[in-house]
N, C-alpha and C positions, 0 to 999 in steps of 0.2 A: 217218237222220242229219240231214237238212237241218230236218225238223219239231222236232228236238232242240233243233237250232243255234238257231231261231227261239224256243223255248222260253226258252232262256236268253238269249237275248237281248230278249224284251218280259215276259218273269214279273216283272223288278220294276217297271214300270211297271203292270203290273195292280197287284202289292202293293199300289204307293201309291194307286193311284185306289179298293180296297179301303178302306183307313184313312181317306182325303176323303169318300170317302161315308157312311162311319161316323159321320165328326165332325157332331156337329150344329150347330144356330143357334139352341139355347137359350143365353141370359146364363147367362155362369159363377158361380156362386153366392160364388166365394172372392175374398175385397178381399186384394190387395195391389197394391205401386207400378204403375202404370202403362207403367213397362218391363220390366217381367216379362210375357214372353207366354205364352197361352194357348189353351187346349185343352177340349170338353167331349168324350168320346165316350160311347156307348152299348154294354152290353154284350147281349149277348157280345162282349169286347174281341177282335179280329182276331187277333191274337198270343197271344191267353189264353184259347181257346176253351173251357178243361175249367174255368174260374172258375163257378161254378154258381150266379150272380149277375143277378137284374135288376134296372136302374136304370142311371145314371151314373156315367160318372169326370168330376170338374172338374179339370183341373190348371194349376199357376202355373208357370210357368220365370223363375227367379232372370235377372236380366240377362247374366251371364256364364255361364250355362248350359251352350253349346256351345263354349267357349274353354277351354283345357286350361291357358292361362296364366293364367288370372282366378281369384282367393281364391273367387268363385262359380261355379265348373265343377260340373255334374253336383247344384246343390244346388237342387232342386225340393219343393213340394208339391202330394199331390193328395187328393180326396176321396172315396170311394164313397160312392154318394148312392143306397141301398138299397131297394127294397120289404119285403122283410122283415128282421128279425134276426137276421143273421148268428153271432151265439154265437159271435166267434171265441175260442178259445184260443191257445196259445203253438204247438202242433204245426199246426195247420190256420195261422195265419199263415205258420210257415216252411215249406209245402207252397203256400201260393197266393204267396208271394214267390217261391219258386223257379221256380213254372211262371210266372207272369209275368215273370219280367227274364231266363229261357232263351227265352221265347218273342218277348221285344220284341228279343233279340242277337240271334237267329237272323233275324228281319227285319231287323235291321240287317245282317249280314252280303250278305244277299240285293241289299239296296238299294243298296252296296257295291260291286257285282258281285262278292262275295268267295265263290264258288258253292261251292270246295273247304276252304275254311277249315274247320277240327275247332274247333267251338266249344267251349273249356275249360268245366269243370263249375261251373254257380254251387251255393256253398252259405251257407245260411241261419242264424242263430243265433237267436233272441228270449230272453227273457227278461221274468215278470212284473213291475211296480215293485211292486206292491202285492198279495195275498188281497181287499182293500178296492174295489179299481178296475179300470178297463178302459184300464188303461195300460202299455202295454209299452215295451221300449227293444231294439234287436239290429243284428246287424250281416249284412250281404249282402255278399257276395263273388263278383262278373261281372266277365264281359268284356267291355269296352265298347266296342262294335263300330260307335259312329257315331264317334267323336271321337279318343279316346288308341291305341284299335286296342292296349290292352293289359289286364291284371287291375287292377280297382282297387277299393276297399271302401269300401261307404255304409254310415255309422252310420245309424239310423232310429229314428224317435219314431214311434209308433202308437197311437189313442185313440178307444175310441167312442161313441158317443154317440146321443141319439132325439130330432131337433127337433122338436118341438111343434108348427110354427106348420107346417111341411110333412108332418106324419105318416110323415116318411122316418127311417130310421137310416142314419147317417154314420161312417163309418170314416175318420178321417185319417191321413195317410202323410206324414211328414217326412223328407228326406234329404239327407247331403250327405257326400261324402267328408274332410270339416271333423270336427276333433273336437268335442264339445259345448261346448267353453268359446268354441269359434271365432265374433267378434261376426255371422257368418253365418246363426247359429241364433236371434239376437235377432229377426231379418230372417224366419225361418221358422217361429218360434212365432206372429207377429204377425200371421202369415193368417190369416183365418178369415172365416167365412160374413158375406155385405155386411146379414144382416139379424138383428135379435135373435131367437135360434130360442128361447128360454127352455129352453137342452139340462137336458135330462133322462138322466143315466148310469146 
């Protein structure tokens, strides 16, 4: 009982020194503002471990990010920054959305100390824009377990691409609980990589 008690009482504190050591001290590859912070990790992502992915996440956090009252809550970009070509389709995206945002709320719950919390089901929608391109549009439905501590839905823009100049393929992730007309996504289309990749789709 007492090795339990102690359990739950430093498991999130491993958690997070888990995800810090993951983070690296490579330059984020994505330019936006200067008060949007930032994040590179390495996968296998800690929270995402069945992602069957090597390389990078770079990600931007909008300034109001973490604020439940700011027009910028919860409206992020990030990148996976790939060794190989991932091929994604519409099914394999809303299959690695899902295990990704159940697996970063279940860490947030934990970090929380929210141990007995039953985390609601996220579920995922995509949809292709085009037969033509590698661009998608959908919507994700979590619990967000760092901030509102309630269900909320991020539209998401998704697009890939093969920079040239790094021999990497790139997958980018737009999101925001904003609808797409919201001037939030002027704000989120505008990231992108600080160097001319000459992308190749």
């Amino acid at each position: 009982m007492k090795k339990r008690m102690l359990l739950i009482i430093f498991l999130p504190s491993i958690l997070i020194c888990f995800v810090q050591c993951k983070t690296t001290k490579t330059t984020n590859l994505l330019d936006a503002d200067e008060t949007w912070r930032q994040e590179v990790l390495k996968f296998p992502l800690i929270f995402a471990r069945s992602l069957p992915y090597k390389g990078e996440e770079h990600i931007r956090f909008a300034e109001g990010w973490g604020d439940v009252t700011s027009e910028e809550y919860f409206s992020y970009v990030f990148v996976w920054v790939l060794e190989e070509d991932p091929n994604l389709a519409v099914e394999q995206i809303e299959s690695d959305m899902n295990n990704y945002f159940t697996g970063l709320m279940k860490m947030g719950l934990i970090t929380k100390f929210r141990f007995f919390k039953k985390l609601p089901q996220t579920s995922v929608s995509f949809t292709k824009k085009s037969q033509l391109n590698k661009h998608f549009t959908g919507v994700i439905k979590v619990y967000d377990a760092f901030f509102k501590k309630e269900n909320i839905v991020l539209n998401s823009k998704v697009s890939m691409s093969y920079c040239n100049k790094t021999g990497k393929h790139m997958v980018f992730f737009r999101l925001s609980p904003k609808d797409f007309k919201h001037p939030i996504w002027k704000k989120l289309n505008d990231v992108d990589i600080r160097f001319d990749c000459n992308f190749k789709s």
